[in-house]
C-alpha positions as CSV (number, residue, x, y, z in Angstrom):
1,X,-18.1,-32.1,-4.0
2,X,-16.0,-31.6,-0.9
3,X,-18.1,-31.1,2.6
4,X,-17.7,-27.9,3.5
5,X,-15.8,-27.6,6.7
6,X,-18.1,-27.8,10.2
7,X,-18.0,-26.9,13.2
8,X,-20.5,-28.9,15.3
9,X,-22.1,-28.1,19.0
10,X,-24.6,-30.4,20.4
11,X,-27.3,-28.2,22.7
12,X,-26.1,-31.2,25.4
13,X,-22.9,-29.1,26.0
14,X,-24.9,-25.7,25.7
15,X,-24.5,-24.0,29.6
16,X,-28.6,-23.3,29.2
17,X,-28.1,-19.9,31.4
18,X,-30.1,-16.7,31.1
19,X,-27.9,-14.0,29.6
20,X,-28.5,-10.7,30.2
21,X,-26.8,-8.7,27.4
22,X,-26.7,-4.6,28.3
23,X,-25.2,-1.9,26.3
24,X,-22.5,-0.1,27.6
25,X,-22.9,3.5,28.3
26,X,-23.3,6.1,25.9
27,X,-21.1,9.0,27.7
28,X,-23.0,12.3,28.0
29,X,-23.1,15.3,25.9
30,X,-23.8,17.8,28.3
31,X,-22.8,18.2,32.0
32,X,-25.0,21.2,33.4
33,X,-24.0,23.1,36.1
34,X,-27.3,25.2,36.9
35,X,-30.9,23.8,37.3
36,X,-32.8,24.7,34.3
37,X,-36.3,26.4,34.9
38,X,-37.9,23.8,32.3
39,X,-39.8,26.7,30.5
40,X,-41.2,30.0,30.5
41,X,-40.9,32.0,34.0
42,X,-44.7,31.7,35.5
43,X,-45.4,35.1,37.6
44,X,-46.4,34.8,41.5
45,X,-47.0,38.5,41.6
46,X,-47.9,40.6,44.8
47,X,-49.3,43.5,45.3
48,X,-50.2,45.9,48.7
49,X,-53.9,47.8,48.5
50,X,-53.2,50.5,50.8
51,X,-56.9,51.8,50.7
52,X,-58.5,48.1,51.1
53,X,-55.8,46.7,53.6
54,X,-54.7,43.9,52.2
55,X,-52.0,42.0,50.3
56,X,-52.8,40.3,47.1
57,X,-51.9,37.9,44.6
58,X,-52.2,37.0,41.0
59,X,-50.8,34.1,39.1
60,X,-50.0,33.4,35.6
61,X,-52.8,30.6,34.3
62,X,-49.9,28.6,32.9
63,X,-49.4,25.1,34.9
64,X,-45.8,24.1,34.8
65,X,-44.4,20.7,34.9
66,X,-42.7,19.0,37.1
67,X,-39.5,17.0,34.7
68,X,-36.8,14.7,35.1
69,X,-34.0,15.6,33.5
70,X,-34.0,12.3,31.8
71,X,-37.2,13.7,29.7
72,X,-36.3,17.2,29.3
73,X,-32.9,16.7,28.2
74,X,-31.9,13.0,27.7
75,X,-28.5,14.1,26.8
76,X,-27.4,15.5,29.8
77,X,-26.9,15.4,33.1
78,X,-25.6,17.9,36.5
79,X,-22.4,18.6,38.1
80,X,-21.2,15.9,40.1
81,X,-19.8,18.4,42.4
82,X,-22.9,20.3,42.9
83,X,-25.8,20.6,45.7
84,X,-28.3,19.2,43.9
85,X,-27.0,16.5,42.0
86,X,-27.9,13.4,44.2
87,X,-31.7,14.5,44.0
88,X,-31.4,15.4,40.5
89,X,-29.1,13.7,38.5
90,X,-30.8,10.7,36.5
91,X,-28.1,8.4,38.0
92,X,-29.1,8.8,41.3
93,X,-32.5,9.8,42.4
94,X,-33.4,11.6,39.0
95,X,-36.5,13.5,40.4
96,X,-38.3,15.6,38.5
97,X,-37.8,19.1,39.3
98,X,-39.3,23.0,38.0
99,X,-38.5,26.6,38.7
100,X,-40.5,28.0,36.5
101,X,-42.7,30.2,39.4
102,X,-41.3,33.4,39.8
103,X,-42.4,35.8,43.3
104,X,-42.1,39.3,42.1
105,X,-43.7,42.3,43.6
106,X,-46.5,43.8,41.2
107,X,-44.9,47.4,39.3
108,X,-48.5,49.3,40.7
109,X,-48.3,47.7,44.1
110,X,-48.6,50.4,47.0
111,X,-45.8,51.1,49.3
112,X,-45.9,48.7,52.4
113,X,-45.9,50.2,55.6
114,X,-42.9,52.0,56.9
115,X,-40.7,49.0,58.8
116,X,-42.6,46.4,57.5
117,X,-41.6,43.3,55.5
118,X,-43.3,40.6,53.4
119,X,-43.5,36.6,54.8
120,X,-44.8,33.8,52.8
121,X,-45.6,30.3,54.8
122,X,-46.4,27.3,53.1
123,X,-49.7,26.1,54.9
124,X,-50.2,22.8,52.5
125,X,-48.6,20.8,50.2
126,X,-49.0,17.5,48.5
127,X,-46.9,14.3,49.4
128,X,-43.6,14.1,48.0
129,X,-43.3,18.0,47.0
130,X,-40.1,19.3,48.3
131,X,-38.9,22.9,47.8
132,X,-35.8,24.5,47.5
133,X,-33.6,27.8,47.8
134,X,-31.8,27.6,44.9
135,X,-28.6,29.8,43.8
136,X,-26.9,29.0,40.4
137,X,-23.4,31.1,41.1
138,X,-21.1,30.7,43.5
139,X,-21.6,30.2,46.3
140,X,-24.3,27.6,45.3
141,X,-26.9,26.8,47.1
142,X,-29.6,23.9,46.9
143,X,-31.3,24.7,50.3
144,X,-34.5,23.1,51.9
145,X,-37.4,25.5,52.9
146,X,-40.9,25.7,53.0
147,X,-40.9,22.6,55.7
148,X,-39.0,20.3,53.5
149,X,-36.7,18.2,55.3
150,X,-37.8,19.9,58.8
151,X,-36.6,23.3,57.3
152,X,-38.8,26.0,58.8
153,X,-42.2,26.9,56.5
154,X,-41.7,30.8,57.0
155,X,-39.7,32.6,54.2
156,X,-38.9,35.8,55.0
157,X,-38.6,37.5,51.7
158,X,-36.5,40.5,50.5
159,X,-38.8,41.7,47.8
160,X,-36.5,40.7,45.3
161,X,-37.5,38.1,42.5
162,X,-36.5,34.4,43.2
163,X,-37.8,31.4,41.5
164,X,-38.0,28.7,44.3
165,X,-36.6,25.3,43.0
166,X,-39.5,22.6,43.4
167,X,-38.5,18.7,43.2
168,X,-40.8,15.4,43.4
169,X,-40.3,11.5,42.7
170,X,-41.0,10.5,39.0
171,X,-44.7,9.5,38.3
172,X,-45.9,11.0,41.4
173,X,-48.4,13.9,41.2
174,X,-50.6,16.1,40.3
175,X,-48.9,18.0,42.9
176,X,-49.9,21.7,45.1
177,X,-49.2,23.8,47.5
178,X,-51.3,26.2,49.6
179,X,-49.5,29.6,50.7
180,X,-50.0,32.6,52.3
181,X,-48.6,35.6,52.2
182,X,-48.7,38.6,55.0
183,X,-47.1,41.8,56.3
184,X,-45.5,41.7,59.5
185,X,-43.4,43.9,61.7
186,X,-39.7,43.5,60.5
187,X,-38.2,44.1,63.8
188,X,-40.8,41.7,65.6
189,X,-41.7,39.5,63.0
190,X,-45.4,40.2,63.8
191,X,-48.3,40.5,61.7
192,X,-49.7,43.6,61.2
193,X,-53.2,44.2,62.5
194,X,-56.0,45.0,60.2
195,X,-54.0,43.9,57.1
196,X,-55.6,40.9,55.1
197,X,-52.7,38.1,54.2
198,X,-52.5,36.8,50.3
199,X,-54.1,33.6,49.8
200,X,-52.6,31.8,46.9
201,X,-52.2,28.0,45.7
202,X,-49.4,26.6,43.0
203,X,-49.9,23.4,41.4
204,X,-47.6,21.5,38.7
205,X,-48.5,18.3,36.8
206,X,-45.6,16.1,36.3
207,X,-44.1,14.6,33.1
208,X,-45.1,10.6,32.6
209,X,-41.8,8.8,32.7
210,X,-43.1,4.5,32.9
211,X,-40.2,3.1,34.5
212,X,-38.9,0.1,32.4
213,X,-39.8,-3.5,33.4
214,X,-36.6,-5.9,33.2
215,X,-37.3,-9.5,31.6
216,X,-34.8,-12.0,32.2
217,X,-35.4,-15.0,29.7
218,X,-33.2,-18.4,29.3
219,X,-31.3,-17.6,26.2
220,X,-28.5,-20.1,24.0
221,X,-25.5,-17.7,23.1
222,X,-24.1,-18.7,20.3
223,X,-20.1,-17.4,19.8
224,X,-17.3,-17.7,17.5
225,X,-14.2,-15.7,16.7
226,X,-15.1,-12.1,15.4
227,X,-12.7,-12.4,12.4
228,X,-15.2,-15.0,11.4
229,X,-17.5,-12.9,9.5
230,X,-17.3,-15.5,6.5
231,X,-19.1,-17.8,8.2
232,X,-23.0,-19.0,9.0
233,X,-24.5,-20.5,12.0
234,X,-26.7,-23.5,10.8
235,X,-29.1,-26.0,12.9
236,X,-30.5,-29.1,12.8
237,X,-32.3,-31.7,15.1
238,X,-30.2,-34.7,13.2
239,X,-26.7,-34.6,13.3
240,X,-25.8,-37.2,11.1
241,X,-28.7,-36.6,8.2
242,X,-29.6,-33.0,8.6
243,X,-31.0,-31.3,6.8
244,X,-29.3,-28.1,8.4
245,X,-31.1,-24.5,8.3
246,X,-29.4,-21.2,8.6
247,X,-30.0,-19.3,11.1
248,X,-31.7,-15.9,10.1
249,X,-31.0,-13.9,13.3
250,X,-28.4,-11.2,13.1
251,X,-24.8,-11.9,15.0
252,X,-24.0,-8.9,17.3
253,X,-20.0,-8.3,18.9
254,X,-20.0,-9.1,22.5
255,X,-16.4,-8.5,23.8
256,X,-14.4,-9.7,20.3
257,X,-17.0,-12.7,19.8
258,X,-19.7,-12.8,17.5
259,X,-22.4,-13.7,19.4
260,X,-26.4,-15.3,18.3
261,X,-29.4,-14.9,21.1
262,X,-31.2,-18.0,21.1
263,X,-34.5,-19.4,22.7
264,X,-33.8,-22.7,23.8
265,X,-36.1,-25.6,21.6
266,X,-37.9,-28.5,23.3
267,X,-36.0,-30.9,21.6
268,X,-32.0,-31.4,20.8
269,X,-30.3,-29.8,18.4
270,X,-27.0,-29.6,16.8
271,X,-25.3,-26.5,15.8
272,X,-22.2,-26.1,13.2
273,X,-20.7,-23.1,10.9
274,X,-19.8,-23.3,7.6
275,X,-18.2,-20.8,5.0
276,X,-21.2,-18.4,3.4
277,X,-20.3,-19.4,0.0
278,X,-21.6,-23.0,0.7
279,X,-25.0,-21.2,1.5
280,X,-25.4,-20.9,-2.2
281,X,-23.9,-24.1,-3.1
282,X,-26.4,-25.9,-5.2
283,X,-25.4,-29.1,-3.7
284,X,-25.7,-28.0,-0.4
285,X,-28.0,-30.2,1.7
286,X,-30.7,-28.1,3.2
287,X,-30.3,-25.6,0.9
């Protein structure tokens, strides 16, 4: 019986090198072009007691959480030409992010003083929370306040709902802040006297993400033609007498080639293909 045709390769001519093998990129499904609130709005309501002289406030018992985008939608990602996509987007700094707190003023609030207007100051906050004015029409706006990035920590606030945008680095957290809320003089910007300020703290937990560890490991790569699905990789530590073992591992298409991952063995060995059909061939050393 005829030797089936071989193709030998000595591991002495093997470039020992570790190869790093990465899939390319699966595009994106979904571009965004808003920052989603990553659940149910989570009411920072205020209300004025006229006949206790003071401002209060009461917050929903839900904790939201802080969430890359990565997590929350793994399929997306933001704008490239929007304000927030550097801090965001999880091919740049992919921080987690929430807008789920909502200010509102309370429906049985009393009316505030005549020429007076509502301030809220961050007093606290944990390292690494950052906040945000955010606006998802145009003219958009992704704008540091409450003291992040030296913004000031006074908001001067309209009464009108607004869901501050809030943003820390993945795995960081438990996170807070500490706020307070007072009536001033609009004109002056001064407190007014004898009126008790709202005392109020959010908090968030934040969405595990482990960040992958990379392992690079000496490999053998194994090619041959990618038309050459009819054929076998086989080793053996004798060249000359065999016998020669198929190898089991599956060949994956690395620019045309068909390519085998290998871990290097302590001692020589010799590699060659041969057609599948001789795999069954009863006369087929090794087999």
């Amino acid at each position: 019986m005829k030797t089936p045709r071989s193709l030998f390769c000595p591991l002495a001519v093997l470039a020992l090198a570790a190869v790093a093998f990465v899939p390319s990129a699966v595009a994106h499904g979904i571009t965004l072009t808003n920052v989603p609130m990553q659940g149910a709005m989570v009411h920072v309501g205020f209300a004025f007691h006229a006949d206790h002289g003071e401002l209060h406030a009461h917050i929903d018992p839900a904790v939201p959480v802080l969430t890359p985008l990565s997590v929350s939608q793994p399929e997306a990602m933001f704008d490239a030409a929007d304000p927030w996509y550097d801090l965001l987007d999880p091919h740049h700094q992919g921080q987690a992010f929430n807008r789920q707190y909502g200010f509102v003023m309370d429906g049985e609030t009393d009316p505030l003083p005549e020429g007076s207007a509502v301030w809220i100051r961050q007093v606290a906050a944990s390292a690494g929370l950052q906040a945000f004015r955010y606006r998802g029409t145009d003219p958009k706006a992704w704008e540091p306040m409450f003291g992040t990035a030296g913004s000031t920590n006074v908001f001067t606030w309209t009464l009108t709902m607004f869901h501050p945008a809030y943003a820390c680095p993945v795995n960081s957290g438990p996170h807070h802040a500490d706020y307070e809320a007072f009536l001033v003089n609009a004109a002056t910007g001064e407190p007014l006297a004898g009126i008790e300020p709202a005392q109020f703290t959010l908090t968030w937990t934040v969405a595990g993400q482990e960040m992958p560890s990379l392992t690079l490991a000496p490999k053998l790569a194994l090619s041959w033609a990618g038309s050459g699905t009819n054929y076998v990789a086989e080793a053996s530590a004798d060249l000359a007498n065999g016998p020669w073992t198929a190898l089991t591992n599956t060949p994956v298409t690395v620019d045309g080639q068909l390519t085998l991952l290998l871990a290097p063995e302590a001692t020589e060995r010799f590699y060659r293909l041969v057609p599948k059909v001789a795999v069954t061939d009863p006369g087929h050393e090794g087999h």
